[in-house]
Backbone as CSV, one residue per row, in Angstrom:
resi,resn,N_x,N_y,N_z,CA_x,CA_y,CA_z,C_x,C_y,C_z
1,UNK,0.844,-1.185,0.000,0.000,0.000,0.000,0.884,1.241,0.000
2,UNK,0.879,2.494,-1.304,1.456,3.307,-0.843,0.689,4.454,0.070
3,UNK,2.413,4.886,0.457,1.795,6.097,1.356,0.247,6.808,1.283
4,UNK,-0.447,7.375,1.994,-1.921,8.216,2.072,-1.509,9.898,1.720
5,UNK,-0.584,10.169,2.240,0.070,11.405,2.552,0.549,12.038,1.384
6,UNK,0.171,13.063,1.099,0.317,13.190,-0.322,2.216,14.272,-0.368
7,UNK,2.779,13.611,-1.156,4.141,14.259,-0.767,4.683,14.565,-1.895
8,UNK,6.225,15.704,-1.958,6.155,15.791,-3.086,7.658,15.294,-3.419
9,UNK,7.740,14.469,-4.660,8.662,13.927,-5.264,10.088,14.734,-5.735
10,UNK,10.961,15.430,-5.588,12.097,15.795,-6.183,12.893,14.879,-6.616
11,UNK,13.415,14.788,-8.186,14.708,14.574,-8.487,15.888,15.452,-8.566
12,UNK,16.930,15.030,-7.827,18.063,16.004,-8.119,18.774,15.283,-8.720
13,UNK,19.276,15.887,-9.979,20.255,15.551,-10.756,21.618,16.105,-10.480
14,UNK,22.583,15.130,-9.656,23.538,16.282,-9.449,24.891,16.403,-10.411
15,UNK,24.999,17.250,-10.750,26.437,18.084,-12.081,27.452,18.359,-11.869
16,UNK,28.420,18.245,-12.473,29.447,18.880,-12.348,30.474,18.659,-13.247
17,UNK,31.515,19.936,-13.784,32.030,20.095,-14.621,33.384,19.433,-14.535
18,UNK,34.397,19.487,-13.639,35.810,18.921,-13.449,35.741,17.678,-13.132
19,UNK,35.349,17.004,-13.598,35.897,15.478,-13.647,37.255,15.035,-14.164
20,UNK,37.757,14.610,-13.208,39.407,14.620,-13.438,39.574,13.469,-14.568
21,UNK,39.087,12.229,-14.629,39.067,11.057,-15.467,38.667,11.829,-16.949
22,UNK,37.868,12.647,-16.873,36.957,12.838,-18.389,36.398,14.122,-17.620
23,UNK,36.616,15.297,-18.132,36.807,16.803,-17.903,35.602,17.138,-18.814
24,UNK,34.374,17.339,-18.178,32.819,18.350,-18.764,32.633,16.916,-19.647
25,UNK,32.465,16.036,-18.825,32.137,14.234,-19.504,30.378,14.598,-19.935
26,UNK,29.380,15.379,-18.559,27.966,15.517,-19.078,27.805,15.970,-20.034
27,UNK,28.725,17.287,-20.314,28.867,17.790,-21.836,29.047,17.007,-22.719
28,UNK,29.627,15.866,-23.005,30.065,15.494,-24.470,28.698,14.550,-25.149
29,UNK,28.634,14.329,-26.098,27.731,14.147,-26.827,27.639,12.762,-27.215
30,UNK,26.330,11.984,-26.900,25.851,10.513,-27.862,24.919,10.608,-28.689
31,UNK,24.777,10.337,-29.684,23.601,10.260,-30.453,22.827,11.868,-30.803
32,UNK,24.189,12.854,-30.582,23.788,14.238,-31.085,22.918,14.502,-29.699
33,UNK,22.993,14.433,-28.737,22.204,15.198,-27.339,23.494,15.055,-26.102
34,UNK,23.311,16.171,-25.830,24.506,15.408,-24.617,24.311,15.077,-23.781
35,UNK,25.394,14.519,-22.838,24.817,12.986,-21.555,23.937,14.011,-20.591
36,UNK,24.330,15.305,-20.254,23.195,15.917,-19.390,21.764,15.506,-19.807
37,UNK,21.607,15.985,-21.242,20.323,15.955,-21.894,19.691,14.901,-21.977
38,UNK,20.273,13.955,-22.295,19.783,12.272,-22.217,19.388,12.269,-20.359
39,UNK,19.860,12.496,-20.093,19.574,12.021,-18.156,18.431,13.018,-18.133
40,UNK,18.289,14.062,-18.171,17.135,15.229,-17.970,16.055,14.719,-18.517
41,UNK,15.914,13.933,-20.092,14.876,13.798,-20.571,14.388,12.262,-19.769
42,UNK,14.905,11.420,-19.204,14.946,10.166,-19.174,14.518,10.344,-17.564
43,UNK,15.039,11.200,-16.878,14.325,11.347,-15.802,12.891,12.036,-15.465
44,UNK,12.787,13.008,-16.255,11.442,13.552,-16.618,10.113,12.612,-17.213
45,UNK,10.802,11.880,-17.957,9.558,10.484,-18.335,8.928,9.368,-17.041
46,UNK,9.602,9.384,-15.771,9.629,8.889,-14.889,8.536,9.353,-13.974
47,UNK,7.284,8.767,-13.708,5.867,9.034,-13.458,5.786,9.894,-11.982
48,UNK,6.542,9.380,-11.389,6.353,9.452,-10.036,7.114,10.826,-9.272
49,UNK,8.294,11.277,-10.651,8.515,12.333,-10.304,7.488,13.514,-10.444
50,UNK,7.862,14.448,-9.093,7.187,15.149,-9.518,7.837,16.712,-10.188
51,UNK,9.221,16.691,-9.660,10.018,18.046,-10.544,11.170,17.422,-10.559
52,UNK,11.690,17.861,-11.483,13.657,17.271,-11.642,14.160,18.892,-12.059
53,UNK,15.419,18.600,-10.496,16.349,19.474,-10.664,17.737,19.095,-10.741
54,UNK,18.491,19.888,-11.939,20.034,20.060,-11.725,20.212,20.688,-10.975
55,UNK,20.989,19.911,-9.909,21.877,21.022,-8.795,23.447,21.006,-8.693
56,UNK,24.499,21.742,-9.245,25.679,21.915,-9.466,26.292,23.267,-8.723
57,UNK,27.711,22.855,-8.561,28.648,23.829,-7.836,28.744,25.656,-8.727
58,UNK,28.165,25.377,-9.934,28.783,26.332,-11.018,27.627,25.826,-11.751
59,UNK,27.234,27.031,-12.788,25.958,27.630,-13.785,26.901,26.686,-15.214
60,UNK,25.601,25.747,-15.558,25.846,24.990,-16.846,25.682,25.721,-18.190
61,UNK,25.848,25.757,-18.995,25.543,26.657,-20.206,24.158,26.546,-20.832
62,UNK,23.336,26.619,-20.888,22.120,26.029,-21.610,21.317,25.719,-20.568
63,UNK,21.789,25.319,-19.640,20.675,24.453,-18.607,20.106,25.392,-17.725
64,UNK,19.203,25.087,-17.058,18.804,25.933,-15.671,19.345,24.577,-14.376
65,UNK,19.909,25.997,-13.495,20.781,24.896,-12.711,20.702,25.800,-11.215
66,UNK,20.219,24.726,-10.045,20.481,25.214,-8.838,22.030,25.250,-8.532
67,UNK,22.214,26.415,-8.444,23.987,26.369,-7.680,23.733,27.208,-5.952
68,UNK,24.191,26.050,-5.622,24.229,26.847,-4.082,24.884,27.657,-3.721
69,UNK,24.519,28.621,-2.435,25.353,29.393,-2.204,26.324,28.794,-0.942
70,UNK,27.759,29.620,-0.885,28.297,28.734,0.207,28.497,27.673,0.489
71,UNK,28.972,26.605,-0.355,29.277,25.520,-0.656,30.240,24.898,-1.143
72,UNK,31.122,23.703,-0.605,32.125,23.728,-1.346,31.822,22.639,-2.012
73,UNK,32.805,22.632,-3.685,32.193,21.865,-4.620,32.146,20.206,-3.933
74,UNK,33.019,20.212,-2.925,33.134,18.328,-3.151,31.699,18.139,-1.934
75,UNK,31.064,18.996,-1.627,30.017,18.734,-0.309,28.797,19.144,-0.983
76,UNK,28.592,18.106,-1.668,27.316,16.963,-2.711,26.034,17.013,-1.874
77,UNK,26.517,16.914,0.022,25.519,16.481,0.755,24.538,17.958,0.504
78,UNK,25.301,18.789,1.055,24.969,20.811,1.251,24.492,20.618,0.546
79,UNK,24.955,20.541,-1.102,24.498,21.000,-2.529,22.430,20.173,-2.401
80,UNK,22.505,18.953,-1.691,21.343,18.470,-1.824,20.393,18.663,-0.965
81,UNK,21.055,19.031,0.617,19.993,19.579,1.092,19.574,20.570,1.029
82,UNK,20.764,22.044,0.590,19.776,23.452,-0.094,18.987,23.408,-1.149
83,UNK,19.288,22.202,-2.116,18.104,22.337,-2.885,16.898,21.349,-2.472
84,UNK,17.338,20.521,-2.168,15.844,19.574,-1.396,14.875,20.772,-0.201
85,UNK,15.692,21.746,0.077,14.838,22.902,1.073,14.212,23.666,0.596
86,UNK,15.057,24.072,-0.788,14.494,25.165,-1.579,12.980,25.050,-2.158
87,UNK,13.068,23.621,-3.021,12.218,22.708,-3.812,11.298,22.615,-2.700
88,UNK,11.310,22.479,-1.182,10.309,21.974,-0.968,9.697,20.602,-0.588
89,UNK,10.823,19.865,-0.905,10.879,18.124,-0.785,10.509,17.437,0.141
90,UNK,9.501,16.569,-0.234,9.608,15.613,0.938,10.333,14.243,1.023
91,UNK,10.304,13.942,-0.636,11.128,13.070,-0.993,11.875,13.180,-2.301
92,UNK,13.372,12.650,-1.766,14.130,12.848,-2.862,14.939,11.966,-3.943
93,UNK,14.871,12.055,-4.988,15.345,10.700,-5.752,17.106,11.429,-6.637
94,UNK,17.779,10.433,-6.156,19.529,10.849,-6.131,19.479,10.389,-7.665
95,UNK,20.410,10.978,-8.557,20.672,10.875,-9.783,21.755,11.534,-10.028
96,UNK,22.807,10.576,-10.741,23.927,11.584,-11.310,23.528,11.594,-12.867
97,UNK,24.532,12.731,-13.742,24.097,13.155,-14.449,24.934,12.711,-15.542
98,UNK,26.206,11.270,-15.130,26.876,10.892,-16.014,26.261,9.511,-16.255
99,UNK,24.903,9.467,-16.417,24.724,8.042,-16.046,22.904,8.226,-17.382
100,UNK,23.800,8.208,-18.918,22.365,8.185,-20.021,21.504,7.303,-20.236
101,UNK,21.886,6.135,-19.577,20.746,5.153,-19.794,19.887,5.367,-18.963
102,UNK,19.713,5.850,-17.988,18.948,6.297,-16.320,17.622,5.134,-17.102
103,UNK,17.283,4.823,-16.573,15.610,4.035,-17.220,14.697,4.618,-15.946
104,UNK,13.651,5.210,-16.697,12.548,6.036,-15.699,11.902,4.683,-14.997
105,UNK,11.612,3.838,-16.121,10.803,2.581,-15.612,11.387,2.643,-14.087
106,UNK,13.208,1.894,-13.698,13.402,1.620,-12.692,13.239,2.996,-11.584
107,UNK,13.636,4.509,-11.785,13.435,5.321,-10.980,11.889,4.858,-10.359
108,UNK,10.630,5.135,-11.438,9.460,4.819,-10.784,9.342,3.329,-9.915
109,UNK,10.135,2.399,-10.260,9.472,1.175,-9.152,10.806,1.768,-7.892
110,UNK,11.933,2.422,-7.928,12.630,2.770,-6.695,11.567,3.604,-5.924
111,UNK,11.121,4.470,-6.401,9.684,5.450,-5.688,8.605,4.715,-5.018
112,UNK,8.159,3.362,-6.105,6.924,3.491,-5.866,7.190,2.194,-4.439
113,UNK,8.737,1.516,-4.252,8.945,0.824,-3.196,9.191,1.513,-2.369
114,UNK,9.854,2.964,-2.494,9.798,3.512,-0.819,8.855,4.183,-0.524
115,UNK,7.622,4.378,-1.517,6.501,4.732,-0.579,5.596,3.697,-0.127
116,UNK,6.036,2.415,-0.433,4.616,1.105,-0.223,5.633,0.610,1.300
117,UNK,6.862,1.099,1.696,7.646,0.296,3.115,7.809,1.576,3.510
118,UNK,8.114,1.038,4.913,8.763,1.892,5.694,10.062,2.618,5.825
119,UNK,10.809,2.043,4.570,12.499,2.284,4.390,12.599,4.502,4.379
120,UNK,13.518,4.421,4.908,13.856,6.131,5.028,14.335,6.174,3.361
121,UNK,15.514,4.997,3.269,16.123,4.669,2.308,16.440,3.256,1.203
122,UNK,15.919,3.740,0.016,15.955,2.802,-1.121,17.163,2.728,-2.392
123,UNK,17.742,2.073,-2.267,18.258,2.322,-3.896,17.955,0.872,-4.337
124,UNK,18.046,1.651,-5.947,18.483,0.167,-7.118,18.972,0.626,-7.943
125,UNK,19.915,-0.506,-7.940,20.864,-0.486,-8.927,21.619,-1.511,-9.671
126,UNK,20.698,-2.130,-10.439,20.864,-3.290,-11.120,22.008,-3.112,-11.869
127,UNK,22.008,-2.578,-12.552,23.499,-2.131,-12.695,24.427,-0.659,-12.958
128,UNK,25.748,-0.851,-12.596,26.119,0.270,-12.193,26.101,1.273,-13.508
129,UNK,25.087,2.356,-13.241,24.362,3.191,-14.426,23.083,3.641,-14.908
130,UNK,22.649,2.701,-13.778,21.208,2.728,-13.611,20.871,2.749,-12.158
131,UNK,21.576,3.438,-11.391,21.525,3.243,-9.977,20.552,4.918,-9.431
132,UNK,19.746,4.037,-8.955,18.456,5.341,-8.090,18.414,5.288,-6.757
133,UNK,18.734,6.285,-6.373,18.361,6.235,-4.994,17.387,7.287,-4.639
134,UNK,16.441,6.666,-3.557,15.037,7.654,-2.694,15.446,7.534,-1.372
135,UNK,15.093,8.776,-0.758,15.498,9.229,0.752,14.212,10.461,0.690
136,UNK,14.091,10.253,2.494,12.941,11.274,3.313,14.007,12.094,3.143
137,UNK,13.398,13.927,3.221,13.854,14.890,2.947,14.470,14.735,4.948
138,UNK,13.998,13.925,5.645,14.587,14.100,6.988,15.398,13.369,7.134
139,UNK,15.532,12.169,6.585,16.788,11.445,7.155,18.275,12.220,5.650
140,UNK,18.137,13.016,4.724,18.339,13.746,4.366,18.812,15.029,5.175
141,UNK,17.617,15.729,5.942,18.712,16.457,6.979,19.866,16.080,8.255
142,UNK,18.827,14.965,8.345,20.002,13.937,9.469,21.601,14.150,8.916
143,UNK,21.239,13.558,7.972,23.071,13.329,7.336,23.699,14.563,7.025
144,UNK,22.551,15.325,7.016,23.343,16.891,6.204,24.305,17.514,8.083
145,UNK,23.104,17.373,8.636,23.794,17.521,10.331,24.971,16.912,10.634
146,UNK,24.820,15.598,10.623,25.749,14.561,11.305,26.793,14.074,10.513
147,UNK,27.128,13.955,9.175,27.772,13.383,8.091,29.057,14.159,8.574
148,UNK,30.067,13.751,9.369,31.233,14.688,8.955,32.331,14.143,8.387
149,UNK,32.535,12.735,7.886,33.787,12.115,6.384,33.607,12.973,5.457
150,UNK,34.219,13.480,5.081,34.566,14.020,3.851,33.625,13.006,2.890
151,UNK,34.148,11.816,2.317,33.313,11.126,1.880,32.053,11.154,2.182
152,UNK,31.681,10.898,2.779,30.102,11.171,3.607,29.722,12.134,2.722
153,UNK,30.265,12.966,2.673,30.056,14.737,2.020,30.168,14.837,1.069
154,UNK,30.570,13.774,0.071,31.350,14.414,-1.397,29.693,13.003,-2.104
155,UNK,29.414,11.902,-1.159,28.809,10.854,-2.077,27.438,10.571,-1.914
156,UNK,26.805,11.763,-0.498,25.329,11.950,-0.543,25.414,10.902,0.480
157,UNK,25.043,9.733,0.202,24.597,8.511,0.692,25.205,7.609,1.594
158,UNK,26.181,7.603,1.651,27.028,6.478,2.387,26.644,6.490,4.040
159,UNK,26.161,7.727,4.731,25.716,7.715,6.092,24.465,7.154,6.581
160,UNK,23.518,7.192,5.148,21.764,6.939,4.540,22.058,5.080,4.715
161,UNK,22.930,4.713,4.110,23.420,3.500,4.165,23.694,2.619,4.957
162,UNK,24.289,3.298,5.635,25.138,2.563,7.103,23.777,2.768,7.824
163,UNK,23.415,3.561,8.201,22.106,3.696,9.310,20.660,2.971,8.981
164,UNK,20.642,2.435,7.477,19.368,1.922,6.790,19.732,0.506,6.501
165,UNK,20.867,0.119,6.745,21.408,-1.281,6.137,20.501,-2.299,7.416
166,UNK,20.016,-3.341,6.294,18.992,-4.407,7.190,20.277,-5.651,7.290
167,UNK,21.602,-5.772,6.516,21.960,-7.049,6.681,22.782,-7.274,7.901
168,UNK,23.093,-8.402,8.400,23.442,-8.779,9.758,24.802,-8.983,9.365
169,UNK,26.125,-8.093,10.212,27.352,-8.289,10.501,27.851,-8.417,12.259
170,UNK,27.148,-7.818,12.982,27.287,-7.762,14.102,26.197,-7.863,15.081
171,UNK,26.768,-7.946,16.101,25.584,-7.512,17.411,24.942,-6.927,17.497
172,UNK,25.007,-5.722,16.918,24.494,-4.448,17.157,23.674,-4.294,15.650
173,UNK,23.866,-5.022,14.764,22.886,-5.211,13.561,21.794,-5.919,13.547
174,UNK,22.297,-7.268,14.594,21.040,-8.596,15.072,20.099,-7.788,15.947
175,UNK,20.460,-6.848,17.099,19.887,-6.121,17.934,18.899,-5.317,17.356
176,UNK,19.401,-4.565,15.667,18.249,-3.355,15.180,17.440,-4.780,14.683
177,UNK,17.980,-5.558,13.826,17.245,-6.574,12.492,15.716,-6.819,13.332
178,UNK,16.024,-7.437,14.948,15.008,-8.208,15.816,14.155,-7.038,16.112
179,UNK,14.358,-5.589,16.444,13.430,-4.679,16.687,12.510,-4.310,15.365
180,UNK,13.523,-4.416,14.307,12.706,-4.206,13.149,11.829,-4.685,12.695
181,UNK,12.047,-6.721,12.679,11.400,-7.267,12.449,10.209,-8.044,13.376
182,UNK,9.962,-7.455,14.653,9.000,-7.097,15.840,7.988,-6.065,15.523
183,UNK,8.625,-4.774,14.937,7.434,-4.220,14.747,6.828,-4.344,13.082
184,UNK,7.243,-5.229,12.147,6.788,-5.321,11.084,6.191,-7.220,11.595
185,UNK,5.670,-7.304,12.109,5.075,-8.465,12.301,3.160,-8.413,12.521
């Protein structure tokens, strides 16, 4: 059953120009559109969104683009929670913008599973290129608060992860798994 609560969907597409491997890589071109453009249109076909934004460190040429203020480029997290605040979000669906195959199909079943569970946090990513991730605009501020790795900061998710992970490595994982699976009974 999904959610009752009527909420609103953001995609952020997040950008950026210096890629050290492949330098303005969203810029370059397949099939005469470039990889930004392919991801923009491919996320926009995706039902469940309800707005898709680029949010980048620096103004794209052509595009309309949230650039934050006060931000430094490698802190991905900032960049997503000023615009997940701005927008309004209650929920947010993670997208990079080097990634043209994006398939809306899978964005919409990543959506339409974290609103039918209880998960803060969903991804899929069948394979690497097609990887979606959905997060509450709160466990979203959580991490924006508490995240202080650098990493943490530069990859959005990795704190969303550790705190949402259901599989059993330790004591203290068997301890959440049994509360979890107590109150989903």
């Amino acid at each position: 059953m999904l959610h009752d609560k009527p909420c609103k969907v953001l995609a952020i597409i997040q950008a950026r120009l210096t890629s050290t491997r492949l330098p303005k890589k969203i810029m370059k071109f397949i099939g005469g559109k470039t990889v930004l453009t392919l991801v923009v249109s491919k996320v926009k076909q995706a039902m469940w969104v309800d707005d898709v934004v680029i949010a980048s460190p620096h103004p794209i040429s052509g595009y309309e683009v949230f650039v934050p203020t006060k931000v430094l480029e490698n802190d991905v997290l900032s960049r997503y929670y000023q615009c997940a605040k701005v927008f309004k979000a209650d929920v947010i669906v993670r997208i990079t913008a080097d990634c043209p195959f994006i398939d809306p199909d899978i964005i919409d079943e990543a959506i339409e599973y974290y609103l039918r569970t209880p998960h803060e946090y969903v991804c899929f990513a069948p394979v690497d290129g097609l990887d979606t991730e959905v997060f509450s605009f709160q466990l979203l501020k959580e991490a924006w608060k508490k995240a202080k790795d650098p990493y943490d900061r530069e990859h959005v998710t990795p704190y969303m992860r550790r705190k949402s992970k259901l599989s059993i490595d330790t004591k203290s994982d068997l301890n959440k798994a049994r509360r979890w699976y107590g109150l989903h009974q």
